[in-house]
PLY file of the C-alpha trace (Angstrom):
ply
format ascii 1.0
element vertex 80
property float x
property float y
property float z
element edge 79
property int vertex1
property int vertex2
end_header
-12.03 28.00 2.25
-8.54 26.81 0.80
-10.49 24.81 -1.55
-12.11 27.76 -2.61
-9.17 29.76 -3.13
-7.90 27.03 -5.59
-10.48 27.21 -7.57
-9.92 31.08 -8.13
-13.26 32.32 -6.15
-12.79 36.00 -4.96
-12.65 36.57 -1.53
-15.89 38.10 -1.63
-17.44 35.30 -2.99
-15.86 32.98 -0.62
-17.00 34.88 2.61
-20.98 34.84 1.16
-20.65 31.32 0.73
-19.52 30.99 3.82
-22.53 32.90 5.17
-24.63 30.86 3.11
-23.25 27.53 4.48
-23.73 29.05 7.94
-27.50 29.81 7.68
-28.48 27.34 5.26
-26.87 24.60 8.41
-29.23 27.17 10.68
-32.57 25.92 8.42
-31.74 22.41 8.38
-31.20 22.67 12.35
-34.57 24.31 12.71
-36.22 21.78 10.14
-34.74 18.76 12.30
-35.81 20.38 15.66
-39.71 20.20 13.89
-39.10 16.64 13.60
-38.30 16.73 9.75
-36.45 14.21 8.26
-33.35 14.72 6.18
-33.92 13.38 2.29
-37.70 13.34 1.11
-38.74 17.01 3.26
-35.75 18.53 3.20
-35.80 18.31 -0.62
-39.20 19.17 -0.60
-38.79 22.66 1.12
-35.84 23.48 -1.01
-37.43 23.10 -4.09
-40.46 25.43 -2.31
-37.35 27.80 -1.52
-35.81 27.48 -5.39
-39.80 27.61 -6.59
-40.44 31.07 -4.88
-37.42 33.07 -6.21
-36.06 31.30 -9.32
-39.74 29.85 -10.45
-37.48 26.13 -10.70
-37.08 23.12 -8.46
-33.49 22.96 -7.87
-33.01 20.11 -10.08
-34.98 21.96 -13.20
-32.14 25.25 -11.89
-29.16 22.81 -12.18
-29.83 22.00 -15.54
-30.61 25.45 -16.38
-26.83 26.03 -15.28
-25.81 22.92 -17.16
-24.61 21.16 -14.38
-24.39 17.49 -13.50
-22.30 16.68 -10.05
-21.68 20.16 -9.18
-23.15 21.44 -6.19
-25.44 23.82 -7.46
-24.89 26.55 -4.02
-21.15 26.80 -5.52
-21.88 27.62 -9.06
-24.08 30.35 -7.88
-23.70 34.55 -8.18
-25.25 36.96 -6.47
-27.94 37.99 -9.29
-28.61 33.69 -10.01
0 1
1 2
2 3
3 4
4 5
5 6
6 7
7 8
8 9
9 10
10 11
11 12
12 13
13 14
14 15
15 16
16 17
17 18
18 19
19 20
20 21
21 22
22 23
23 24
24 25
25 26
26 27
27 28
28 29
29 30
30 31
31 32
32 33
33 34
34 35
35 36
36 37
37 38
38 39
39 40
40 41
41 42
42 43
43 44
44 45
45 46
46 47
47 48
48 49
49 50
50 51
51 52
52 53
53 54
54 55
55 56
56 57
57 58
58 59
59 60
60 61
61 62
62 63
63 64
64 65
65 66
66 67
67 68
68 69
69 70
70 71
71 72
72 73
73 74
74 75
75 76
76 77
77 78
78 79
């Protein structure tokens, strides 16, 4: 959070990322208790999840942010 408030993020921002930390730790759990592995499936079902509501794997939506190393949940707004 303190990192977060360096950077200048709003509260409000910093609270739904938060959240989203929260349930996206909730998914993996669930994936892991089907017996999915981290790397290969987990990447797999995110880009599924990116596919559905952006119409981009997440690596095609990181460069259509223009990022490199950034993690692409933290350069994210509520609209995209």
């Amino acid at each position: 959070m303190m990192d977060y408030k360096r950077l200048g993020c709003s509260d409000n921002w910093i609270n739904q990322r938060l959240k989203s930390i929260e349930i996206r730790k909730d998914l993996t759990d669930e994936w892991k208790s089907l017996g999915l592995e981290e790397g290969l499936h987990f990447a797999s079902l995110t880009d599924i999840i990116y596919k559905t509501w952006a119409d981009k794997t997440a690596n095609e939506y990181k460069q259509y942010k223009g990022l490199k190393k950034e993690n692409l949940h933290d350069n994210m707004t509520n609209w995209y």
